[in-house]
N, C-alpha and C positions, 0 to 999 in steps of 0.2 A: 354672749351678752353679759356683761358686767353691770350690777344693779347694787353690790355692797347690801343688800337686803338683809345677808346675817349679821349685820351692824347691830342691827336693832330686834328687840325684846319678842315674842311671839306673843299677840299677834301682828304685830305693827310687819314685821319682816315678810308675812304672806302676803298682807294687802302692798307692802312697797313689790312686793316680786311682782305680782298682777300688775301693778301700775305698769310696769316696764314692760309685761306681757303682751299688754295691750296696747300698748306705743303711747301711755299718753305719760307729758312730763311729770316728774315725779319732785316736783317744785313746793308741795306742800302736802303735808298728813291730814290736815283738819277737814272738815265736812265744805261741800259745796252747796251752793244755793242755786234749785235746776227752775229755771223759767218755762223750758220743753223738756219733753223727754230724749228728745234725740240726741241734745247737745251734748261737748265730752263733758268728761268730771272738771279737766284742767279751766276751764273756761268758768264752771260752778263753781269750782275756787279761789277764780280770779274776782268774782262776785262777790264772795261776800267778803273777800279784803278788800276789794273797792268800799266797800260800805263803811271796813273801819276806818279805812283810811280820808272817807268824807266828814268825819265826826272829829276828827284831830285839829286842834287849832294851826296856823299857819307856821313852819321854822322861823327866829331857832328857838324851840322849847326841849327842854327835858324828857326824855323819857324813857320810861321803862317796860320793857316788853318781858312778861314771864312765861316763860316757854319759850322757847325759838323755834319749834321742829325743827324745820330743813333751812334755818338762815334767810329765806325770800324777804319776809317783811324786815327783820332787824335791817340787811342790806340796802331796800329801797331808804328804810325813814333814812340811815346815815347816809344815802347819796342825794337825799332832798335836803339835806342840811341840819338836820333836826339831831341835836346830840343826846343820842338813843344809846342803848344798854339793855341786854339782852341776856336773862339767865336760863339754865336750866341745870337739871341734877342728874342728866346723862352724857358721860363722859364721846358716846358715840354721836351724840348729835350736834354739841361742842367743835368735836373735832372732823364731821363732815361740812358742817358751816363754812370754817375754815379751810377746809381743801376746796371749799365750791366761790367762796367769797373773801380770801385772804386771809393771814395769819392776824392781819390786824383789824380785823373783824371786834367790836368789842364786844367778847361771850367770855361771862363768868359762871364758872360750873357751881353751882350752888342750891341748896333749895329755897324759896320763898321766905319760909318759914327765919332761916339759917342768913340770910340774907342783910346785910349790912354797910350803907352808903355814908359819906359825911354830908354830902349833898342831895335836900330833896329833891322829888319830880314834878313837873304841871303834866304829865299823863304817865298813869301806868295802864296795860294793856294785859286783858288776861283773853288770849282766846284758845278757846277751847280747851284751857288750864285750872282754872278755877275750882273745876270737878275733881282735879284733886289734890284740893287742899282744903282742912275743916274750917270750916267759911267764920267762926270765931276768929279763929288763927288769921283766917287771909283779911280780913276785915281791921282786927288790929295791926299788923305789921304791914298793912297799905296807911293806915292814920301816918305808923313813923316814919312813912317813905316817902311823903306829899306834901307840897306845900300848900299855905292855905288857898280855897279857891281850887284843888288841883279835880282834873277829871279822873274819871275809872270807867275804862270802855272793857263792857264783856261781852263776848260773844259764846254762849255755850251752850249744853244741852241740861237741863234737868227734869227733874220727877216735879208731874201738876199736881198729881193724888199719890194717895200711898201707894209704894210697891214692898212687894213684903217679898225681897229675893237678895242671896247675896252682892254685893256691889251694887245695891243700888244705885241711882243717880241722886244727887243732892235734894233734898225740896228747895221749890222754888221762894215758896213764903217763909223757910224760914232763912235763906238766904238774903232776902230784901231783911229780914225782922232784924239779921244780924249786924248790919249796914249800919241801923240807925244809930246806935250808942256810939258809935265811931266818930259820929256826925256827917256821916255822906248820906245827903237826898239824892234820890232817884230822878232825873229830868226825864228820861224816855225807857218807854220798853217796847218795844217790835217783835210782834210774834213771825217766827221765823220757821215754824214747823214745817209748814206743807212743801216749803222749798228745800227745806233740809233733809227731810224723811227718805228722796229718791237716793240720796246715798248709800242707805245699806243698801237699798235692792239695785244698783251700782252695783258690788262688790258681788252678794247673793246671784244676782244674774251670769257672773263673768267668773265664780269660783270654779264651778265644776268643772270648767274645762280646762284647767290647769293642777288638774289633783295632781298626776305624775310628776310635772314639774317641782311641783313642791314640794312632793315626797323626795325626790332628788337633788333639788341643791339645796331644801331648807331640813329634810330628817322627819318630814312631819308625816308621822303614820297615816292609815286609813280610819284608826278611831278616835285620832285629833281631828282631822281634816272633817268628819261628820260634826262631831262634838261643834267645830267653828260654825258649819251651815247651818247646826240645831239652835245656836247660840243666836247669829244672824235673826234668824227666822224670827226668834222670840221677842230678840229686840224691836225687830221691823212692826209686831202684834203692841209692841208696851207705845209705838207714836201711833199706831192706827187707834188703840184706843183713847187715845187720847193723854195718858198714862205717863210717858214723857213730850215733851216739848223743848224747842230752840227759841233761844231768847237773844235778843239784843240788847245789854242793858247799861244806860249812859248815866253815870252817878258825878256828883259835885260837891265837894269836899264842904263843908261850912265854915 
């Protein structure tokens, strides 16, 4: 089985091995929205890009997607017509795009931050990206990359209360607080936790039985491969309590 999994950074490279493991497509990285518990992951991820995809105004508009994972979305907006543009600051995810969706896929390897168009966008789209980058930063170089009126569709996870650990997640309030000087109002926010949460225990459920494998084609010892479940676990405790949360959040430029 050929999965390309050491493409990518640890830990994204176990959870794309498992994906393959488990026969389900490996069509996107970001978190699913589970309605049951039976359903696959691939079906919970086809949900909650439906969602972004209902909040986009109709082609042909501008737009820019930061982050592309695995190429799916930047590929649909360009085949619905919508002249999309699509960065990120990893060279392997650029160039899987590209082997999966064309050379002339438009993916420019850049970060956010680094990022620089002569033309703005009526959408920029951050999912599941946003978290890292410091929401000052993302907040002003989204004002220079919009036109007036333009939207800003997130989809991500952040901290509701404080978490006092390294990496935490963003907070949520002072990510809105940072918005405002920018001039983007908030129109919606959609609490998205309960549906999101089944994802790590997704992953948590379906690790253990692929420890060998992974110590095999990915290198990853027995006291990484704990370390990853202890990590899992912890996170799955910081949405149970409430601690982190998913959000949907649709902003409008002023």
């Amino acid at each position: 089985m050929t999965t390309n999994a050491d493409d990518f950074p640890y830990p994204l490279n176990v959870l794309r091995l498992v994906l393959a493991l488990e026969s389900e497509p490996a069509d996107a990285l970001h978190y699913g929205l589970f309605e049951r518990p039976d359903e696959s992951l691939a079906d919970a991820q086809a949900r909650s890009t439906a969602i972004l995809f209902e909040r986009l105004p109709p082609p042909p508009r501008r737009i820019l997607e930061v982050g592309i994972g695995l190429g799916q979305t930047l590929d649909r907006l360009h085949r619905l017509g919508y002249d999309a543009v699509g960065i990120t600051p990893d060279a392997a995810q650029a160039r899987i795009a590209r082997q999966r969706f064309g050379p002339d896929l438009p993916v420019r390897e850049s970060t956010f931050e680094a990022f620089e168009d002569s033309q703005p966008y009526d959408v920029l789209i951050f999912q599941e990206s946003s978290q890292y980058i410091e929401s000052a930063a993302l907040w002003n170089q989204t004002r220079r990359n919009a036109r007036p009126g333009a939207r800003t569709i997130v989809l991500d996870e952040f901290a509701l209360l404080p978490v006092d650990r390294p990496g935490a997640l963003h907070r949520l309030d002072e990510f809105l607080r940072a918005a405002a000087p920018t001039g983007f109002v908030l129109e919606e926010e959609v609490d998205l936790s309960r549906q999101a949460a089944p994802t790590v225990d997704w992953f948590l459920r379906r690790l253990p039985a692929h420890r060998d494998r992974v110590a095999r084609e990915l290198g990853v010892d027995g006291e990484r491969f704990d370390a990853l479940l202890e990590s899992g676990a912890a996170y799955r405790d910081l949405y149970e309590s409430g601690r982190y949360g998913y959000r949907l959040l649709r902003f409008r430029a002023g």
